[in-house]
C-alpha positions as CSV (number, residue, x, y, z in Angstrom):
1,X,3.4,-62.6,25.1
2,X,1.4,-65.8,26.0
3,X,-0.1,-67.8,23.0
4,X,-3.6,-68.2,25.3
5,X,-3.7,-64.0,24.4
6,X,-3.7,-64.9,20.3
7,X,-6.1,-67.6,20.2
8,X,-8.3,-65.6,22.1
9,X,-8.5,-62.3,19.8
10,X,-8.6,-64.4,16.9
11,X,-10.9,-67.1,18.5
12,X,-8.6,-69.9,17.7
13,X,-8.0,-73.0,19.3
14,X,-5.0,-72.9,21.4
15,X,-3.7,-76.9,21.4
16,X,-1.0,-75.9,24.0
17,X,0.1,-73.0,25.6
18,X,3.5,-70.9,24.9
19,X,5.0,-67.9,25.2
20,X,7.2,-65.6,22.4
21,X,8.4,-62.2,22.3
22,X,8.8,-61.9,18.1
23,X,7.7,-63.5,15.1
24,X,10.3,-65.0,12.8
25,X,10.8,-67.3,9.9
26,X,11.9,-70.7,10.6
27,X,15.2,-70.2,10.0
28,X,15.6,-66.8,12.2
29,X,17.4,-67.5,15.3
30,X,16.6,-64.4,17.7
31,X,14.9,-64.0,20.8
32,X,11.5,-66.9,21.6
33,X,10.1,-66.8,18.2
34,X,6.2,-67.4,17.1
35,X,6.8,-69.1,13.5
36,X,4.1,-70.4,11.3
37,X,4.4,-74.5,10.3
38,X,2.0,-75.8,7.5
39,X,4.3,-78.5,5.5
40,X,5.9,-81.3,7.5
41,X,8.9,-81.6,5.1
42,X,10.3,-78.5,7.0
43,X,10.0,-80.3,10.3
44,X,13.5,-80.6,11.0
45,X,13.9,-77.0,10.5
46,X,11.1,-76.5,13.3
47,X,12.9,-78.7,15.4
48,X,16.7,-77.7,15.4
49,X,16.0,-74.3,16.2
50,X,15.9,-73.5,19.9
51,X,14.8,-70.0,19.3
52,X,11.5,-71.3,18.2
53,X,8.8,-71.4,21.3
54,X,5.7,-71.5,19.9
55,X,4.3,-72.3,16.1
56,X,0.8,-71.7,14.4
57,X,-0.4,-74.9,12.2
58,X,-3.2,-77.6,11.4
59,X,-4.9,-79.6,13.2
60,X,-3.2,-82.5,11.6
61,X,0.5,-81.4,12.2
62,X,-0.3,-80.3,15.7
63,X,-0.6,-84.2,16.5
64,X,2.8,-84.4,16.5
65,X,3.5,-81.6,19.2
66,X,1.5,-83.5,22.0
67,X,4.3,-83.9,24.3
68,X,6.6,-81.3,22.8
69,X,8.5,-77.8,24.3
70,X,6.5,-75.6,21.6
71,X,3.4,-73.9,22.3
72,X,0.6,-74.4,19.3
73,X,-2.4,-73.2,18.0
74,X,-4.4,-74.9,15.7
75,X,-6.0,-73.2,12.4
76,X,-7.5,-74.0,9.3
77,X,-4.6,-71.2,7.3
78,X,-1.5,-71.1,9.4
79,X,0.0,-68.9,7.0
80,X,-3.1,-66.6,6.8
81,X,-3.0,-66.4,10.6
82,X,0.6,-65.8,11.2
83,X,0.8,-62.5,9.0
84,X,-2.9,-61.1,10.7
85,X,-1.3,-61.4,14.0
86,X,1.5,-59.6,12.4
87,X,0.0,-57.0,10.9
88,X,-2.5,-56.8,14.3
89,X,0.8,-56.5,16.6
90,X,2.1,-53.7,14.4
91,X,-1.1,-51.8,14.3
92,X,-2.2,-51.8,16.9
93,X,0.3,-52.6,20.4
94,X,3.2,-51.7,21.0
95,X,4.6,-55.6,20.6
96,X,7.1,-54.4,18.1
97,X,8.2,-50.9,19.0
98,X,7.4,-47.7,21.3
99,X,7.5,-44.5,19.5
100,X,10.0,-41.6,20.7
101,X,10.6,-38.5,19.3
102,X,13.7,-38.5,17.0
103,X,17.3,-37.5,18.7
104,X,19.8,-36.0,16.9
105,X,22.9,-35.1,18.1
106,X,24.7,-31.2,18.2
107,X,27.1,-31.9,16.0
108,X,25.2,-33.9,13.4
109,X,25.1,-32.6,9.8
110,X,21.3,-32.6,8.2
111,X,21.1,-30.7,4.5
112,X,17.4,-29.1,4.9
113,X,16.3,-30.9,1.9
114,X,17.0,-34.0,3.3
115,X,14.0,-36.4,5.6
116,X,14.4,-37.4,8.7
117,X,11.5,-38.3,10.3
118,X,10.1,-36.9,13.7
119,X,9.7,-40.2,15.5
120,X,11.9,-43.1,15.9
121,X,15.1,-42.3,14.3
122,X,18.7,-41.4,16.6
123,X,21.4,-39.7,14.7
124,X,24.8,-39.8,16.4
125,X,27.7,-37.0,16.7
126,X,29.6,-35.6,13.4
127,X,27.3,-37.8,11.3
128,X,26.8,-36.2,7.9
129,X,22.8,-36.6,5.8
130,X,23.1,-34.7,2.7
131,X,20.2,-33.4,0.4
132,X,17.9,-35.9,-1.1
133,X,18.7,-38.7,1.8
134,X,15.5,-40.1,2.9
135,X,15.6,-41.6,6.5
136,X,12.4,-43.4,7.8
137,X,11.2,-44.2,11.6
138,X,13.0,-47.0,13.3
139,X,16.7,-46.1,11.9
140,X,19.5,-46.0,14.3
141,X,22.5,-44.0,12.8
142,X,25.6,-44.1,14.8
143,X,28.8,-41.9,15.0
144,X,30.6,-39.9,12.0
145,X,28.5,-41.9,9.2
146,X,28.1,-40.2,6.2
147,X,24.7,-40.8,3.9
148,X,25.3,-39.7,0.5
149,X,22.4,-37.9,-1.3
150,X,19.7,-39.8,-2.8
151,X,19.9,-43.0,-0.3
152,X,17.1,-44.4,1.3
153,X,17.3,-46.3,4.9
154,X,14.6,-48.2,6.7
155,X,11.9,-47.9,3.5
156,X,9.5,-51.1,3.2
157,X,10.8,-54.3,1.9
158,X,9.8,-56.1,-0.6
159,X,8.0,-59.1,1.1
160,X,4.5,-60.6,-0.8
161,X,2.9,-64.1,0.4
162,X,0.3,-65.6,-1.6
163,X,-2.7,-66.5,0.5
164,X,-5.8,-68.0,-0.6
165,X,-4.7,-66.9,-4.0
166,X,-3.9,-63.6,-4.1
167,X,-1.0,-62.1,-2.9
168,X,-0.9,-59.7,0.1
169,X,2.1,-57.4,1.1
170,X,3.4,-57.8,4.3
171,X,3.9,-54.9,6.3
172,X,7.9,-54.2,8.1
173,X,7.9,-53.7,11.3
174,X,11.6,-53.7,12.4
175,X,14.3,-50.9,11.3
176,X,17.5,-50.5,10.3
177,X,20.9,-49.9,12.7
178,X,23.6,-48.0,11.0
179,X,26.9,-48.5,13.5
180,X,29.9,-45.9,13.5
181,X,32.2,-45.0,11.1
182,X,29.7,-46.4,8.2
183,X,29.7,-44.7,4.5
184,X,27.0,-44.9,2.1
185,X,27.1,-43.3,-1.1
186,X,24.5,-41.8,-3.5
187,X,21.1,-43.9,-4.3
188,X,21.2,-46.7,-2.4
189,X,18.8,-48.2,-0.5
190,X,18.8,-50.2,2.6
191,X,15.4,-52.1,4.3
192,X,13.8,-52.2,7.8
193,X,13.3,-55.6,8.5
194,X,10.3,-57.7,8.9
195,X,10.0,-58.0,12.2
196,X,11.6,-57.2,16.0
197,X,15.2,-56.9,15.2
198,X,17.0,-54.6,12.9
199,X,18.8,-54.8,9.6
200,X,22.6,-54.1,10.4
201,X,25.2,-52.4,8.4
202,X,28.4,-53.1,10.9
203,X,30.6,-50.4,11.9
204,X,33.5,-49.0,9.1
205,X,31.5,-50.5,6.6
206,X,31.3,-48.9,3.2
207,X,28.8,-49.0,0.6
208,X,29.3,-47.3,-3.2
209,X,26.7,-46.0,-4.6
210,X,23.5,-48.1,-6.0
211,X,23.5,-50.9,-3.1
212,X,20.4,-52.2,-2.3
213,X,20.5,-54.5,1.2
214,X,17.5,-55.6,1.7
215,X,15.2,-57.0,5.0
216,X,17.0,-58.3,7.8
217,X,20.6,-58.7,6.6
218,X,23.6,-57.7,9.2
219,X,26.6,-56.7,7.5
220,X,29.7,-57.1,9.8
221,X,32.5,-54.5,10.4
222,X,34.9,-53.0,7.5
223,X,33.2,-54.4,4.6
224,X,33.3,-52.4,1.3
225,X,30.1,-53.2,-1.2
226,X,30.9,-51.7,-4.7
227,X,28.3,-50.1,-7.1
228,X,25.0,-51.9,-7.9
229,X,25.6,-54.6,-5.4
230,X,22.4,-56.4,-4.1
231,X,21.8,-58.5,-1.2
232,X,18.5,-60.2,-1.0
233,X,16.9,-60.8,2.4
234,X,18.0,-62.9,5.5
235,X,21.6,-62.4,4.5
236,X,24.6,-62.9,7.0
237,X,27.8,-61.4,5.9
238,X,30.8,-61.2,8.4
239,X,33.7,-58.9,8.8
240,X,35.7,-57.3,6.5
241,X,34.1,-59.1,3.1
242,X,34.6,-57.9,-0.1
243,X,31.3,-57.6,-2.5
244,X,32.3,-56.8,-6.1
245,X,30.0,-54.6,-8.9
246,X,27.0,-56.0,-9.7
247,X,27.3,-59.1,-7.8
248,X,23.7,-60.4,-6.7
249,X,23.5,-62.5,-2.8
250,X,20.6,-64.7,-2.4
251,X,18.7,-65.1,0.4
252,X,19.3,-66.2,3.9
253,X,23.1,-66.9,2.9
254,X,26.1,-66.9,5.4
255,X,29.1,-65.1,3.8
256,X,32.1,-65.8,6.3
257,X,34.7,-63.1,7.7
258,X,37.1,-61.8,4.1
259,X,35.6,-63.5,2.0
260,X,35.8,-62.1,-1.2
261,X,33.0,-62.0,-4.2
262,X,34.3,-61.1,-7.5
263,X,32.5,-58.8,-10.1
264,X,29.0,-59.8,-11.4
265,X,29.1,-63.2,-9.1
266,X,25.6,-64.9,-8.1
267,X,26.1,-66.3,-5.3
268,X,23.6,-69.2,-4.0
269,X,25.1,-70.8,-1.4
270,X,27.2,-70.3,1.3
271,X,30.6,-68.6,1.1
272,X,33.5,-70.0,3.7
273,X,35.9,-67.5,5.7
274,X,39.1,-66.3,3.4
275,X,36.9,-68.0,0.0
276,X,37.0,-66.0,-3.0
277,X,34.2,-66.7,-5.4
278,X,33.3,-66.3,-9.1
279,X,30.9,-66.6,-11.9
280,X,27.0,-67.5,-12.1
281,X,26.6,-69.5,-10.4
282,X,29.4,-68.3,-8.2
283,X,32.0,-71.0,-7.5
284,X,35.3,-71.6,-6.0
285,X,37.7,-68.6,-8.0
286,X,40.2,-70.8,-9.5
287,X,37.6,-73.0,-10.5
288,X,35.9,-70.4,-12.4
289,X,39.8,-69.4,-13.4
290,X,40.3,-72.7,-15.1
291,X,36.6,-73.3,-16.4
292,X,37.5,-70.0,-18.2
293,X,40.8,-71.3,-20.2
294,X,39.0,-74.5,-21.3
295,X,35.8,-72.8,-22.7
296,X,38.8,-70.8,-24.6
């Protein structure tokens, strides 16, 4: 989509012009992304990120993209702008999504008391949805998954800006993608994401029961989730990662293939490949290990 098309049905000033096909946060790194820029400390954020091709912001800031690669407009509230034009690409074009009617294969399981809804959804062969499982438009579900009653996939995230004061609940427009092989037990609950691309839960994956994974996190292959885990939004976990009972993951960490987070960990920064973390804050397991015997 050109940038020319936004400043014209908002009657904006476009400074230069660009072209995007999904809006993002600065630190989302798929497909030409339209991202909103009102405080120059996160400049270099704006500028290492080659998925970014155009930006909303202030007159003042846009100064400094004369001669750059990024198409601008210019506003008085870039913040205020970027969620309208969110909000107006959801409503009303098909920017995001097209609808289809839902697919689900032969040998697919359904309960009758569960919800599937009649647009937008694909469930694969031998998959099993038992009673009480809620599943939303824009979910993918892959082969032989299983969806334990009670669990809710693609529901609305919880995403609230503050602009001009009050704050103002942003709408999801993405979904969620479910890959083979996946379990999910009883009560948990899993987002659509924010925007274009999906929320992944990777293929042999397993989640116990209360796990919330919320707004665009992808979950790599064979990793097991125990009960009451929760991973905030804009989290990347790799393959075959352990996540221990009530441990809590910030947002927009990496979490490297087998790594392994121990029971009750907050973890609020990045975890390595092979690391095992521990404590809250989570750190390094034998340093937890020996913090332990000398607070003894």
């Amino acid at each position: 989509m050109k940038l020319s098309y936004i400043a014209e049905k908002f009657s904006k000033e476009l400074f230069k012009e660009g072209e995007f096909d999904n809006l993002g946060l600065l630190s989302h790194t798929v497909g030409k992304l339209l991202v909103c820029y009102y405080d120059s400390s996160y400049l270099n954020d704006l500028t290492k990120n080659n998925h970014i091709s155009c930006i909303i912001t202030t007159k003042e800031l846009a100064a400094n993209f004369k001669d750059s690669v990024f198409g601008v407009v210019v506003c008085d509230s870039p913040l205020e702008l970027f969620y309208e034009i969110h909000h107006f690409l959801l409503a009303e074009t098909n920017f995001y999504r097209t609808d289809f009617d839902t697919i689900i294969a032969s040998s697919a399981k359904i309960h009758p008391n569960a919800f599937v809804s009649e647009k937008n959804v694909v469930v694969g062969e031998n998959t099993l949805i038992e009673p009480n499982a809620t599943i939303h438009a824009n979910t993918f579900i892959g082969d032989n998954v299983i969806i334990r009653s009670g669990t809710v996939i693609s529901g609305e995230g919880f995403e609230h800006k503050k602009i001009n004061g009050r704050w103002v609940a942003i709408r999801h427009a993405g979904g969620v993608e479910i890959q083979n092989d996946v379990e999910i037990q009883s009560n948990c609950a899993i987002s659509k994401s924010v925007f274009k691309t999906n929320t992944v839960i990777g293929e042999n994956t397993k989640l116990d029961n209360i796990v919330h994974v919320a707004h665009n996190v992808t979950i790599g292959k064979s990793c097991r989730l125990a009960a009451c885990a929760m991973v905030a939004g804009s989290v990347s976990i790799g393959d075959h990662v352990w996540i221990g009972p009530n441990a809590s993951i910030s947002s927009e960490i990496i979490i490297e293939d087998n790594a392994q987070i121990s029971i009750g960990a907050v973890v609020t920064r990045n975890v390595m490949k092979n690391q095992k973390v521990s404590g809250n804050f989570a750190i390094e397991h034998s340093k937890f290990l020996t913090f332990l015997k000398n607070i003894r």
